[in-house]
N, C-alpha and C positions, 0 to 999 in steps of 0.2 A: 704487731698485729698482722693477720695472713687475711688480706681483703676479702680474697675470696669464700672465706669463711662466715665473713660480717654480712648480719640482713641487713637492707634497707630497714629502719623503724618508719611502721606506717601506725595510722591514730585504731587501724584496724585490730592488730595484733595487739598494741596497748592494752586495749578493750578488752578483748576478746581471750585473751593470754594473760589475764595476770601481770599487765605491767611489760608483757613480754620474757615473762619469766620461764617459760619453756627453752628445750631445749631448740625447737625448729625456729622460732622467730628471735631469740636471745643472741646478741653480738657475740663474736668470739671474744676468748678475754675469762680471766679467773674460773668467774660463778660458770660457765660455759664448759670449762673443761672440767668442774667437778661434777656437774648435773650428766655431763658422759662419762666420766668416771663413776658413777652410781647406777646410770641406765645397764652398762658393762658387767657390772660386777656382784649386780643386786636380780635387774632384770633378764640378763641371758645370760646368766649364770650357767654352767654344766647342769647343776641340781634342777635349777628354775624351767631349762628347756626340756631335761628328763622328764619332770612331774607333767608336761605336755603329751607325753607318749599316748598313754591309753584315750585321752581324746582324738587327739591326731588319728588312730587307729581306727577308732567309733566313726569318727566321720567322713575317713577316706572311702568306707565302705558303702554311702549313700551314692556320692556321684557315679562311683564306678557303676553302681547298678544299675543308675538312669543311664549312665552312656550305653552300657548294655543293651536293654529295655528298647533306648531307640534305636541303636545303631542295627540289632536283630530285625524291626521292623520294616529296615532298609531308608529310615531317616537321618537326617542330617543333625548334628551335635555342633552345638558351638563352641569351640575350648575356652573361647573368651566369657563366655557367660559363664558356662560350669565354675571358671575359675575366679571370676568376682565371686560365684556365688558361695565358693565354695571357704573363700579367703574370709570374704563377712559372716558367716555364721560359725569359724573357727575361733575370730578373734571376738564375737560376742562370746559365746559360749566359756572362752579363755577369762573372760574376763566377767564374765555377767553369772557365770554355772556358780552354786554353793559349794564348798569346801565339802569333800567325802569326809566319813565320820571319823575315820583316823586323822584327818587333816583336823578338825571342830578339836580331839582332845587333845590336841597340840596348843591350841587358842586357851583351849579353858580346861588345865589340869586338875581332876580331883581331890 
């Protein structure tokens, strides 16, 4: 076992995780290495981070224009903000936005 890979088990993650059945709070050890061999090969796939493109796109267009917007008015931009802000409504939108209509007739073929 590679210690440094094993979490402390606390009664938080128990709770809170399914037993601790996640990847971040799960010991190293079997089920561990197949939950990242799935995250790997399933979740950042080539295809998986492609079909990201045209969002990523749509919404790298917003900040730029606020930083624009302020920095033309001779104000001050926070990168650190921009960039939470820009990181949380990517990975909502990633994951909370409905399926495009080409995606939907792939779920439910005629």
């Amino acid at each position: 076992m590679i210690s440094a890979s094993s979490r402390p088990r606390s009664k938080a993650s128990e709770i809170l995780h399914y037993g601790a059945k996640d990847m971040a709070f799960n010991p190293y050890g079997e089920y561990w290495r197949q939950l990242k061999k799935l995250t790997i090969t399933q979740l950042l796939s080539s295809k998986k981070v492609q079909s990201f493109a045209p969002l990523l796109a749509r919404e790298v267009a917003q900040p730029l224009q606020t930083i624009s917007v302020i920095a033309s008015d001779g104000g001050v931009v926070s990168l650190t903000e921009v960039s939470n802000w820009f990181t949380n409504v990517l990975v909502c939108k990633a994951v909370l936005e409905p399926p495009s209509a080409t995606k939907r007739k792939s779920f439910f073929p005629s």
